[in-house]
N, C-alpha and C positions, 0 to 999 in steps of 0.2 A: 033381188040380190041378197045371197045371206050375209047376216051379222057379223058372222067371220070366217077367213079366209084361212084353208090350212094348207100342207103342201109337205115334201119330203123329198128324201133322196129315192133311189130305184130302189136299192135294198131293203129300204123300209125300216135301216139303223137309226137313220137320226128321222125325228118328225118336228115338225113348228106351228105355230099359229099367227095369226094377226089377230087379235082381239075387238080391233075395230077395221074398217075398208080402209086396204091401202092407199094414199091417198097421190099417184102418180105412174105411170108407163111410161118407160122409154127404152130405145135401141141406143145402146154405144158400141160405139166401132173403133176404142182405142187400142192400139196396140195391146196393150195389157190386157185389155175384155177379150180380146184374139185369142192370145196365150191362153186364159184363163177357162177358155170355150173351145180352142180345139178351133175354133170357125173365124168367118170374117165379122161377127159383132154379135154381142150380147142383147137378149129383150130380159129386162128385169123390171119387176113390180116392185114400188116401194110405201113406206111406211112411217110413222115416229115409232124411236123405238122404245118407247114405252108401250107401247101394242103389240111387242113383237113376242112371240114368249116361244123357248125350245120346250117342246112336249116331250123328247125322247131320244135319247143318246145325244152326243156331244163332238162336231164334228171337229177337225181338226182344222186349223184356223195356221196364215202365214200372212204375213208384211209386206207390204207395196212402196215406195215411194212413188206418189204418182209427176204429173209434170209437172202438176201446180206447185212441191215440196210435198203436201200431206201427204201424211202416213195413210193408207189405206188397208181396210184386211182384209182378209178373201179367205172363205172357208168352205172346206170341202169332205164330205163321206170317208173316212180314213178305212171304209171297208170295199164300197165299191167305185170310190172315185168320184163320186156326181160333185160337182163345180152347184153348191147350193146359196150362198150368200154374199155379201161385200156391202164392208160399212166403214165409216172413218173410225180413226183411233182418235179417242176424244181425250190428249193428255196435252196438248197444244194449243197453239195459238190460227191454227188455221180453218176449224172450224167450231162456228157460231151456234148458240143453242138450237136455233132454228134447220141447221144440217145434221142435226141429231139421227140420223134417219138410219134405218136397214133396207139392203133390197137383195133381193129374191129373184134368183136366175127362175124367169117364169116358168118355163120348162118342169121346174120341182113342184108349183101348185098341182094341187087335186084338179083342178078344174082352171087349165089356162087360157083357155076361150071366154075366161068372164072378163078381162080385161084385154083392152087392145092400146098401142102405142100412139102416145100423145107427140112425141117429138122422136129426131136422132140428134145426137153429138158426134162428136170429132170425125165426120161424114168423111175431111180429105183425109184420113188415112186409112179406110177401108179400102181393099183390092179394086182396080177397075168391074170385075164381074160381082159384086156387090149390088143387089136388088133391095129397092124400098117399098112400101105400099104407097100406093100413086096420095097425093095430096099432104102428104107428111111432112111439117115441120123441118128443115132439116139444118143442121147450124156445123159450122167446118168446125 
């Protein structure tokens, strides 16, 4: 496994790193990950973000509320569109040092067959024709 994980958009505008192994997989299937993906749920890798570092260019970044209240951000290739990150906004009271985290629409890693998905979330709102990998974690 290498030491660190890199990954980008298609265009090759913005680039990032993981300085250390992400330390989590998962599929969400919230509405929002829909919107945000074009599809019926997102797989993203995630991380502390103290690990996380942008190598190169600067993607364009926009604001969520999600269901819980927090603020969520979500940011995206302002050249060719790739849907590359989401992380909380940490100016609140709704998350704890420990949710410090960034994640990374898998799809942007160099190499997204090094990691596979440990769970899904908000499973009842994905479409009826929504496929999972058999044995998977899977929490409404």
């Amino acid at each position: 496994m290498p030491k660190t994980v890199t990954g980008g958009c298609r265009c090759g505008a913005v680039r990032y790193e993981f300085t250390s192994l992400p330390t989590f997989m998962h599929i969400c299937c919230c509405r929002d990950c829909q919107y945000f993906t074009g599809t019926d749920k997102v797989f993203v890798v995630g991380g502390p973000r103290e690990s996380f570092e942008l190598q190169k260019g600067s993607p364009r970044t926009y604001e969520v509320v999600a269901d819980s209240g927090a603020t969520i951000v979500r940011a995206f290739c302002d050249t060719c569109g790739c849907s590359l990150l989401i992380y909380p906004k940490i100016d609140g009271v709704f998350y704890k040092p420990e949710d410090d985290v960034v994640e990374v629409c898998a799809g942007t890693l160099d190499d997204p067959s090094a990691f596979s998905p440990d769970f899904a979330v908000f499973v009842s709102r994905a479409p009826s024709w929504t496929a999972f990998p058999k044995g998977l974690m899977l929490h409404e």
